[in-house]
C-alpha positions as CSV (number, residue, x, y, z in Angstrom):
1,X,-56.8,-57.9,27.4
2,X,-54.3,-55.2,27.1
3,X,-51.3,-57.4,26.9
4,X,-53.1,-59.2,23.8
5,X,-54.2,-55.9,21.9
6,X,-50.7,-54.5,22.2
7,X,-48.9,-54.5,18.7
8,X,-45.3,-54.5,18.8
9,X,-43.6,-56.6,16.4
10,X,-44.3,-59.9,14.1
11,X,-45.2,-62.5,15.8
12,X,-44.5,-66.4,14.9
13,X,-47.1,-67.3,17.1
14,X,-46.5,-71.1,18.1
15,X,-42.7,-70.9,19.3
16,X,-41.3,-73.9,20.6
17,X,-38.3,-76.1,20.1
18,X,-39.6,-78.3,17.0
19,X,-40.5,-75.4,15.0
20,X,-36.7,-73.7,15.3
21,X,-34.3,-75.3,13.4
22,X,-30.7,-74.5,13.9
23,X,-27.7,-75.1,11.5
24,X,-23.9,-73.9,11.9
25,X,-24.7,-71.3,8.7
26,X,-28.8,-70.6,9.1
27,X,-31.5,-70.0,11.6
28,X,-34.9,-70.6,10.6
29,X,-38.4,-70.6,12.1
30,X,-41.7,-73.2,10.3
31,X,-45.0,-72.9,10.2
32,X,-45.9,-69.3,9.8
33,X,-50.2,-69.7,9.5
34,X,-50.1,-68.8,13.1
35,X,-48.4,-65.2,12.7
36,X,-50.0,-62.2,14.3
37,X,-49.2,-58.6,15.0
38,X,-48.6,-58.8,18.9
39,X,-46.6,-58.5,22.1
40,X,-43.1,-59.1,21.7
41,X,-43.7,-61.3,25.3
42,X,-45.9,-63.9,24.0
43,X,-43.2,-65.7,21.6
44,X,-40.2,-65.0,24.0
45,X,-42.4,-66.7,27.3
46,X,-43.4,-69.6,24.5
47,X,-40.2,-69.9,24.1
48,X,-39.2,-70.3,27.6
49,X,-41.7,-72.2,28.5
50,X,-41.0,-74.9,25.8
51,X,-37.5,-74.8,27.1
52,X,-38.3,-75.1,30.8
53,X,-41.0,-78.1,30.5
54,X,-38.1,-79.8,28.2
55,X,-35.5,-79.7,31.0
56,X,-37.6,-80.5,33.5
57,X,-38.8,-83.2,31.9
58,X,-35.6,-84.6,31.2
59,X,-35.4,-87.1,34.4
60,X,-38.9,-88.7,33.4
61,X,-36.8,-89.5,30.2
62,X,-34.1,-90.9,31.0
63,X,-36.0,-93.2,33.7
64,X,-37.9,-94.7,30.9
65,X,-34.6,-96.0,28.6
């Protein structure tokens, strides 16, 4: 419960690859009614996760085409 209670930064909440959007000039991040004050850990292993499960995922994909 610890890791949950922890307040270290702004969090976004519900990271993952269709709510970063990524131009050659701008970064931005959507759909802030998730935010909390949290663990810096929870968005970054979102984030990884997302990105993992995407690549792995990736020969399921191209199977199907």
């Amino acid at each position: 419960m610890a890791f949950l209670t922890r307040g270290e930064a702004l969090l976004h909440g519900d990271l993952h690859t269709g709510s970063v959007m990524v131009t050659e000039v701008d970064n931005l991040c959507d759909r802030p009614e998730f935010a909390f004050f949290g663990p810096i850990g929870f968005d970054v292993g979102a984030i990884l996760a997302n990105l993992m499960l995407s690549y792995l995922a990736q020969n399921g994909h191209a199977r199907r085409a």
